[in-house]
C-alpha positions as CSV (number, residue, x, y, z in Angstrom):
1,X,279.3,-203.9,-40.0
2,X,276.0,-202.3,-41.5
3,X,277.2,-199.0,-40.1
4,X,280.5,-199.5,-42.1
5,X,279.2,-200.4,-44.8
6,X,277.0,-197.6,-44.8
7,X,280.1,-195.0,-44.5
8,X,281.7,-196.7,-47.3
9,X,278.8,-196.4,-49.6
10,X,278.8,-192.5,-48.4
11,X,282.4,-191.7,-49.5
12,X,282.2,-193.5,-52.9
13,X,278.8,-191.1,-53.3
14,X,281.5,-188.4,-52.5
15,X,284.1,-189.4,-54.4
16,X,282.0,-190.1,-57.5
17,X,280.3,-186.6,-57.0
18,X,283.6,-184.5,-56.6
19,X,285.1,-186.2,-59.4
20,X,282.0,-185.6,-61.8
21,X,282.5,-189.0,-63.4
22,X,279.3,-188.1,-65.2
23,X,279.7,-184.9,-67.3
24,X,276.2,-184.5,-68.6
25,X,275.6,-182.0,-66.0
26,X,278.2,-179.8,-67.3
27,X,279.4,-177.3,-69.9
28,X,283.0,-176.9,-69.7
29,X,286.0,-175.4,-71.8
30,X,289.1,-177.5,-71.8
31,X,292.5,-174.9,-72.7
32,X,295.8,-176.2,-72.8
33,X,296.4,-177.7,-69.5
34,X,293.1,-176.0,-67.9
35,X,289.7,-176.8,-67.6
36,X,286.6,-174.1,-67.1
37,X,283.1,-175.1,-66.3
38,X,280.9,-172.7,-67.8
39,X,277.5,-174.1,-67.0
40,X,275.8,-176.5,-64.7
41,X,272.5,-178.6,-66.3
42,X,271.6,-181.1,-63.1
43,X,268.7,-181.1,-60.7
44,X,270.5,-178.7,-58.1
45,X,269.9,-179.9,-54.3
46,X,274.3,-180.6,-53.3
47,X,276.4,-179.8,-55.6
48,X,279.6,-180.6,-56.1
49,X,282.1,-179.0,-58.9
50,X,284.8,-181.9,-60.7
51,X,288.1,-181.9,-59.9
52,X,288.9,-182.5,-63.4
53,X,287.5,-183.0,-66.5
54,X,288.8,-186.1,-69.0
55,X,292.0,-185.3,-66.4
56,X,292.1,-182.0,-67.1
57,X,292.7,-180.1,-63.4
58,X,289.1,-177.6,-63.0
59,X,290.8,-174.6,-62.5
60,X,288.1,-171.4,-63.2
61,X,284.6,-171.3,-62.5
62,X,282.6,-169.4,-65.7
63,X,283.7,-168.0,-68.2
64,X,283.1,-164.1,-67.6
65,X,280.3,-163.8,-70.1
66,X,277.3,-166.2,-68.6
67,X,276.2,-167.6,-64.9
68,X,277.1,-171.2,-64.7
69,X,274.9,-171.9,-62.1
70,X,271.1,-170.7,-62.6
71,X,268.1,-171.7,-61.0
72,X,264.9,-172.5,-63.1
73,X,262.7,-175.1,-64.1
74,X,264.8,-177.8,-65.3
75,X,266.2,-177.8,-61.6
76,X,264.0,-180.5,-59.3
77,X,265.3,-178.8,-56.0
78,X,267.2,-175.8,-54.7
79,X,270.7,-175.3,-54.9
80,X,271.9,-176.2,-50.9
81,X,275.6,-176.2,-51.0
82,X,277.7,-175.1,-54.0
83,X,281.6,-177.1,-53.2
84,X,284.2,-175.7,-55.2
85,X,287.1,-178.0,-55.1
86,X,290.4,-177.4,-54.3
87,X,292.9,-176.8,-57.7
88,X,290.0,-174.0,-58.9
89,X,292.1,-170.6,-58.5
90,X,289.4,-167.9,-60.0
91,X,285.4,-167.5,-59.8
92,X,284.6,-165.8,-62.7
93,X,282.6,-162.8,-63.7
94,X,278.9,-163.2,-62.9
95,X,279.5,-167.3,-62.4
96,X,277.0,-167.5,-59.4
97,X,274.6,-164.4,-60.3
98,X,271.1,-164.9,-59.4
99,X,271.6,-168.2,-58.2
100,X,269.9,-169.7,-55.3
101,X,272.4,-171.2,-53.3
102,X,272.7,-170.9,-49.6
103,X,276.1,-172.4,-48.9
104,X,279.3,-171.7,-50.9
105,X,282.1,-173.6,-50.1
106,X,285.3,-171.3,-51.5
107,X,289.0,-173.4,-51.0
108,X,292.7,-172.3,-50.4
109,X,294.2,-170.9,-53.6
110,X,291.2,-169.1,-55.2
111,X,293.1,-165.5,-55.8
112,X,290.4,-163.9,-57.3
113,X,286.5,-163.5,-57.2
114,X,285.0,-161.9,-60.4
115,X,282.6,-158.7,-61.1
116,X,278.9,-159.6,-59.9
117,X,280.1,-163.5,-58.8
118,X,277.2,-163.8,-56.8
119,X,275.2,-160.6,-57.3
120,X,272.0,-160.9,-56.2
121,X,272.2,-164.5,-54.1
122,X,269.3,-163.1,-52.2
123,X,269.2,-166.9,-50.5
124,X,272.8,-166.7,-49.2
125,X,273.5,-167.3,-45.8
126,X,277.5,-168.4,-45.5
127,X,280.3,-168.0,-47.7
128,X,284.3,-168.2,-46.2
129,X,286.7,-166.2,-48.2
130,X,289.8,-168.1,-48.2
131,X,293.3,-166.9,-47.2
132,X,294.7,-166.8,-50.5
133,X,292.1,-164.5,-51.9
134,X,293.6,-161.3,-53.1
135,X,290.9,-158.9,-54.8
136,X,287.3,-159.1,-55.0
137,X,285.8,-157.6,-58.2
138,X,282.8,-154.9,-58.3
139,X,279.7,-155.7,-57.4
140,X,280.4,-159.4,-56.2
141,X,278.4,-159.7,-53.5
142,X,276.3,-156.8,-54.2
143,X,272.1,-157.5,-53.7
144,X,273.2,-160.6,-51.1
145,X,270.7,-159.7,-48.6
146,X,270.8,-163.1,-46.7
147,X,274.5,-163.4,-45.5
148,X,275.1,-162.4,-42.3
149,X,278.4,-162.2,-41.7
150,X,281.5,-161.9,-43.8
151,X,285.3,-162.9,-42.7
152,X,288.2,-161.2,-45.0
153,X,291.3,-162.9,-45.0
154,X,294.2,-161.3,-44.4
155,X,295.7,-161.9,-47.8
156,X,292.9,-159.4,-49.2
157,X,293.8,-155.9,-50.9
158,X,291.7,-154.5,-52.6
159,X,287.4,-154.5,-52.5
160,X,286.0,-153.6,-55.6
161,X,282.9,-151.0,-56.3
162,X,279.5,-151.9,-54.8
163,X,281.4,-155.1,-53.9
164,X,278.8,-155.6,-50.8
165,X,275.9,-152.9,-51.6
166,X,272.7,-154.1,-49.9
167,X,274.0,-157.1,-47.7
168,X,272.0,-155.5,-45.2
169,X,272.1,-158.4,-42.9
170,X,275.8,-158.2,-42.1
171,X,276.4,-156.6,-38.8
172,X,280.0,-156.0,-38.8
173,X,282.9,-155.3,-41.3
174,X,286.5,-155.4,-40.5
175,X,289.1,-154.6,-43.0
176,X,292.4,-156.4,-42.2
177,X,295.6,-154.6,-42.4
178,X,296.3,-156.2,-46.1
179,X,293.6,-154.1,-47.4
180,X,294.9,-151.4,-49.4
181,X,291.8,-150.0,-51.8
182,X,288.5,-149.7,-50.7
183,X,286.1,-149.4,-54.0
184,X,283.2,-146.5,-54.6
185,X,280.3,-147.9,-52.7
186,X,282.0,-150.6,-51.3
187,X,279.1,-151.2,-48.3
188,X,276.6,-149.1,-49.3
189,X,273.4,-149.5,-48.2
190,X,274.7,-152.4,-45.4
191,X,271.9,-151.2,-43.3
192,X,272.3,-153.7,-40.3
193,X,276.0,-152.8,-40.0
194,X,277.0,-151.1,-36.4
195,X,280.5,-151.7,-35.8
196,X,283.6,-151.5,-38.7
197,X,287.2,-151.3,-38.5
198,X,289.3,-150.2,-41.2
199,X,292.7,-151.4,-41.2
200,X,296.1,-149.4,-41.0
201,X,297.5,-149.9,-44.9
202,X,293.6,-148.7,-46.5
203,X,295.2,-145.4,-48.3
204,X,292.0,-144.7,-49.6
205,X,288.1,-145.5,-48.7
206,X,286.3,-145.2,-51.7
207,X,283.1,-142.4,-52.3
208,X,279.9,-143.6,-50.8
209,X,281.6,-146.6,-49.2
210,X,279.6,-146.2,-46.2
211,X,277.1,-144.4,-47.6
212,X,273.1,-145.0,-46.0
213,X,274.6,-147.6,-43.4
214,X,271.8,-146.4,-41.0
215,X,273.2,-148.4,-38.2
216,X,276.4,-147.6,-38.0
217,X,278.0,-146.4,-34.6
218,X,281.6,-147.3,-34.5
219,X,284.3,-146.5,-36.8
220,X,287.9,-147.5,-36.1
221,X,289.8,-145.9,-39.0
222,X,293.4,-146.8,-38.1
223,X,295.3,-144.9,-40.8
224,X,295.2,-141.2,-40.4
225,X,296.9,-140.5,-43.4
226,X,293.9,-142.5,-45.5
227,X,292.3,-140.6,-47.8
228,X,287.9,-140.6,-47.4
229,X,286.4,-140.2,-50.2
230,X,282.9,-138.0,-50.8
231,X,280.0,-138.9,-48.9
232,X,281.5,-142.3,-47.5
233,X,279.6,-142.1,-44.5
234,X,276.7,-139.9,-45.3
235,X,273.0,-141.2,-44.0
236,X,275.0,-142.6,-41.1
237,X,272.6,-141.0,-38.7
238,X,273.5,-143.2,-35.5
239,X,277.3,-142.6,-36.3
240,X,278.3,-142.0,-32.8
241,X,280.5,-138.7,-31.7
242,X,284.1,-140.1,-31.5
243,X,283.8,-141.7,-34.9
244,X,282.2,-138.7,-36.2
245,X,285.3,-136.7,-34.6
246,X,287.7,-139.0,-35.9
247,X,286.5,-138.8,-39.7
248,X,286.5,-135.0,-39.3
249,X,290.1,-135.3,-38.2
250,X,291.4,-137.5,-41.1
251,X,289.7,-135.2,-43.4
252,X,290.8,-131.9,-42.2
253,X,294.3,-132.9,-42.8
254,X,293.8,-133.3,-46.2
C-alpha cells in the first residue's frame, strides 16, 4: 500500500510538472491557436516544458531572438534533464545556447532545430533527434564538446553550417540516405571522429565539412556523383589510403 501510494504521489509530481500548472517559471507568447515559451525563470535541477499554456497547445520553444533556458545565479541547481513535450514542432534559434543541460529529451514531430539551438552546451552528454526532424539549422550543435554520440533519423535532409563544429567527443557520424545537403563546416574540428558514412542521396558535402578531424580513418562516401567541396577533409592526417583514394575518385570526375 505505502509503495502505491508512493507511485501515485510520483505521477501527480509528473503530471503537475508537465502541465506547468504554475506559470511563474515561464515567459511565453500565446498567437492565435499557439503557444511559445520564450524564457524559463525556476531553480533548474528537472525540467519539464508545459503542454499548454491557459490551454493553449506549447508548440515552439524560443522565440529566435533570446535563449530561454540560461544558467546563472537565480538558478539553485544545474539543469539535469530538459523534457520537451510532445505537440512542440520547432526549437528555435539560439533556445538552448549556453545552457547547462546534460539531457535533452527531443519528441516525435519536432521538424526543425533552429541556428545555434544549443551552441555551446559544453555539459551535454545525450540528445535523440527524433524521426520527424527534417533540417538542422547552422551552428546548432556547434561548441557541444560533451556529447558523445549523435543518431540522425532518417527523415533528416539537410545539416546546416558548423552544425556540429567542435563536438569533439563524437566518434562516429553516419549520414542516412535522406540526407541531401551537407552545410560548410558541417563537422569541423570533430576531432575524436574515426569512422563516417555518407549516405547515397548527399549531392553535395559542404567546404571544410571534415576539415581538422584528426582522427579520421574511414570514409564510406556512397554517391560518386556527390559533389566535395574545398578542403572538406583537409588535416585528416590518419585518413586511411582507400578513403583517401576514393575522395580522389569522386573528385577527379568532376
Amino acid at each position: 500500500m505505502k509503495r502505491l501510494f508512493a507511485l501515485l504521489v510520483f505521477y501527480a509530481f509528473c503530471a503537475k510538472a508537465q502541465n506547468s500548472s504554475d506559470l511563474k517559471d515561464w515567459q511565453y507568447v500565446i498567437s492565435s491557436n499557439n503557444a511559445t515559451v520564450t524564457k524559463y525563470k525556476g531553480t533548474g535541477g528537472d525540467v519539464f516544458i508545459p503542454t499548454n499554456i491557459k490551454g493553449v497547445p506549447v508548440t515552439t520553444v524560443g522565440n529566435n531572438c533570446d535563449p530561454v533556458f540560461i544558467f546563472n545565479n537565480t538558478h539553485s541547481t544545474p539543469f539535469r534533464r530538459i523534457i520537451i513535450p510532445k505537440g512542440v514542432t520547432s526549437i528555435g534559434d539560439k533556445a538552448f545556447s549556453f545552457s547547462n543541460c546534460k539531457v535533452i529529451d527531443i519528441p516525435d514531430g519536432v521538424i526543425r532545430i533552429g541556428e545555434r539551438a544549443f551552441y555551446s552546451c559544453s555539459f551535454l552528454t545525450s540528445v535523440t533527434l527524433p524521426d520527424s526532424l527534417l533540417s538542422i539549422g547552422n551552428s546548432a550543435f556547434a561548441g557541444c564538446t560533451s556529447l558523445t554520440s549523435i543518431v540522425m533519423p532518417h527523415s533528416l535532409s539537410s545539416i546546416g553550417d558548423y552544425s556540429f563544429q567542435g563536438c569533439r567527443n563524437i566518434t562516429s557520424i553516419n549520414l542516412p540516405d535522406g540526407v541531401t545537403v551537407v552545410g560548410r563546416g558541417a563537422f569541423q574540428d570533430c576531432t575524436g571522429i574515426t569512422n563516417s558514412t555518407i549516405g547515397g542521396r548527399v549531392t553535395k558535402l559542404g567546404d571544410c565539412a571534415f576539415y581538422y578531424c584528426s582522427s579520421l580513418i574511414n570514409v564510406n562516401i556512397l554517391n560518386s556523383a556527390m559533389i566535395i567541396g574545398y578542403k572538406a577533409f583537409d588535416r585528416c592526417p590518419e585518413l586511411s589510403s582507400e578513403s583517401l583514394k576514393r575522395i580522389r575518385e569522386i573528385q577527379g570526375k568532376k
